[in-house]
C-alpha positions in Angstrom: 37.0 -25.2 47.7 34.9 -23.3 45.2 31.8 -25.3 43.5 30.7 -24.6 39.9 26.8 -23.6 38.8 26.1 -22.1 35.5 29.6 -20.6 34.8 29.9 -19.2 37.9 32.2 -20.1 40.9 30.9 -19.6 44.5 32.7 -19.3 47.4 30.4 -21.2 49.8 29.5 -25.0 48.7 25.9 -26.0 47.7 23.0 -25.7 50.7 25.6 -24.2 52.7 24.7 -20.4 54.0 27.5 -17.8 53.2 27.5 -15.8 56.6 29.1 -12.5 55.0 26.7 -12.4 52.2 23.8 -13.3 54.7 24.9 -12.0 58.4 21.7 -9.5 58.5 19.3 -12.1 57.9 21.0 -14.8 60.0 21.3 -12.3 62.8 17.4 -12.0 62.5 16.2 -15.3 61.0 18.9 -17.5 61.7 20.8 -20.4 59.6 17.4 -22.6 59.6 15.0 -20.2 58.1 18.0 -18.8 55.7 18.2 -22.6 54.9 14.9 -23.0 53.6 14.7 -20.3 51.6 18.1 -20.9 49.6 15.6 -24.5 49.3 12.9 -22.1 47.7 11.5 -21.6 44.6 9.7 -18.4 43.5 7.0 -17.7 40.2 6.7 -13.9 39.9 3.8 -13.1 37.3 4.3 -9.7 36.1 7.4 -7.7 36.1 6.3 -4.4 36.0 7.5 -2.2 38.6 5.9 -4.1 41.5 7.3 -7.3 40.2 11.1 -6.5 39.6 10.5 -5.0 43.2 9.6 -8.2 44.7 12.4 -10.3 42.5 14.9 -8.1 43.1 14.3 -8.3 46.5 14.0 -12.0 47.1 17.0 -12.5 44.9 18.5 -10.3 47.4 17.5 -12.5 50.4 19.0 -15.5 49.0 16.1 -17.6 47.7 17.5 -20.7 45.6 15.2 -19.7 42.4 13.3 -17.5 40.4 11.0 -17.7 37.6 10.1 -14.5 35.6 7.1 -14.8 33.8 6.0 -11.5 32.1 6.1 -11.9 27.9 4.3 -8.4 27.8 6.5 -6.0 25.8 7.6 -3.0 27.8 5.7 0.5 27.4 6.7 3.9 28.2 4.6 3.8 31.4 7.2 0.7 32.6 10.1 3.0 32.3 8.8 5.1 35.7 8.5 1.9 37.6 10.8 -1.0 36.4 13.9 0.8 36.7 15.9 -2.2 35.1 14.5 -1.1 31.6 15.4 1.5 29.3 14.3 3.8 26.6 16.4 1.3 24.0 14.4 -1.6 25.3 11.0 -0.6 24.0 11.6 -1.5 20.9 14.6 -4.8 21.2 14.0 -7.7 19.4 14.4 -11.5 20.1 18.0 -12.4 20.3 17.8 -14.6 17.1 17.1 -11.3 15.0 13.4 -12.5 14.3 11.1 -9.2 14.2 9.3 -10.9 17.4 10.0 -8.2 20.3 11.6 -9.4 23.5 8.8 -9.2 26.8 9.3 -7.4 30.3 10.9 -10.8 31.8 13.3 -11.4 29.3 14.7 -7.8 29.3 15.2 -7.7 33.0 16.8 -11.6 33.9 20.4 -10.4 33.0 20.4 -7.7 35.5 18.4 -9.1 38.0 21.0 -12.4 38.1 23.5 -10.1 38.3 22.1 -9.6 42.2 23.1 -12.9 43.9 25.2 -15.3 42.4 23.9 -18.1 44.1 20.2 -17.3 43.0 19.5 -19.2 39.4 17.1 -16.3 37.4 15.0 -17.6 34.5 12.2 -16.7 32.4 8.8 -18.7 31.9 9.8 -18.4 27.8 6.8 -21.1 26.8 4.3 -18.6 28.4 3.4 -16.2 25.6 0.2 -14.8 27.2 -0.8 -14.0 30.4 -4.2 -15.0 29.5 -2.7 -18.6 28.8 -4.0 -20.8 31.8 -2.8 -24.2 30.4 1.2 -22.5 30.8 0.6 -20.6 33.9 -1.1 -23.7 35.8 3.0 -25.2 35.1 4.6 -23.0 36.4 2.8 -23.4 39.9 4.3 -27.4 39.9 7.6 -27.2 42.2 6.9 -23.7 42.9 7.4 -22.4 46.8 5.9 -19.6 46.7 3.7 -17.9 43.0 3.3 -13.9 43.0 1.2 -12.4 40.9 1.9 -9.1 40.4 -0.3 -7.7 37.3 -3.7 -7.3 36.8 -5.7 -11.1 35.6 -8.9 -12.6 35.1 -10.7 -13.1 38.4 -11.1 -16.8 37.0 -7.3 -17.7 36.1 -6.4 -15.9 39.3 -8.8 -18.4 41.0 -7.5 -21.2 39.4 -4.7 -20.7 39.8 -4.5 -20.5 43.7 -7.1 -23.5 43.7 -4.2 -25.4 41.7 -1.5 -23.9 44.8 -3.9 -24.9 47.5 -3.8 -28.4 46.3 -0.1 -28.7 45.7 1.8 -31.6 47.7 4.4 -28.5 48.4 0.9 -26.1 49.6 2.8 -23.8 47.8 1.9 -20.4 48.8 -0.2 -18.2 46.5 0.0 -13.8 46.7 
């Protein structure tokens, strides 16, 4: 019987591993570490080329969820690395037609979902900055594992892992 999740239909129930999609990693990891980290949740900070590396990637292993967080608007030096952007997204605007520009994360979650069905894809939206500490600090709550991937203050970066450190999850901080 198929199960339901955001439109889509999946073949394998909920917190069950799917051994087709999966054999490589369970024949290395096994069904209890492929287990936890279809129970994982991942903050990636950054989605220049390094970033949609990493996401695409950890989508790719199966991980349950992934928050994009990146409202910087593309440039023409992201075009050499992020190879899910284009020419035509340097200049997109926000879906409701407002002259606001659409950011790095936002361009790339369609494409990057498209990777693994059974890995939700999201962006941080209320995160307009990365300079804003107060919205970055909430992403860390719930979070597995937070990658930051672009270049921050030395004090937000230290913050922020003193805030991952003290998590009840210890979530891990890269």
């Amino acid at each position: 019987m198929a199960s339901e999740t955001n439109n889509l239909t999946f073949s394998t129930p909920p917190g069950e591993v799917d051994e087709k999609l999966y054999s490589r990693q369970l024949y290395v990891m096994g069904h209890e570490a492929q287990k936890r980290m279809m129970a994982s949740r991942a903050v990636i900070v950054g989605v220049s080329g390094l970033g949609v590396e990493v996401a695409k990637n950890i989508i790719l292993a199966g991980i349950s969820s992934v928050t994009l967080c990146d409202p910087e608007l593309p440039n023409s030096f992201d075009l050499g690395g992020n190879f899910y952007l284009s020419e035509g997204d340097l200049n997109k605007c926000d879906e409701d037609g407002s002259d606001g520009k659409k950011g790095r994360a936002d361009l790339c979650r369609d494409q990057l979902s498209e990777l693994n069905e059974y890995v939700k894809v999201d962006v941080a939206s209320n995160v307009t900055s990365l300079q804003d500490e107060a919205e970055l600090l909430k992403l860390v709550e719930g979070a597995s594992v937070v990658v930051i991937t672009v270049p921050l203050l030395t004090l937000l970066l230290a913050v922020m892992n003193d805030k991952c450190r003290i998590s009840n999850n210890k979530t891990s901080f890269i």
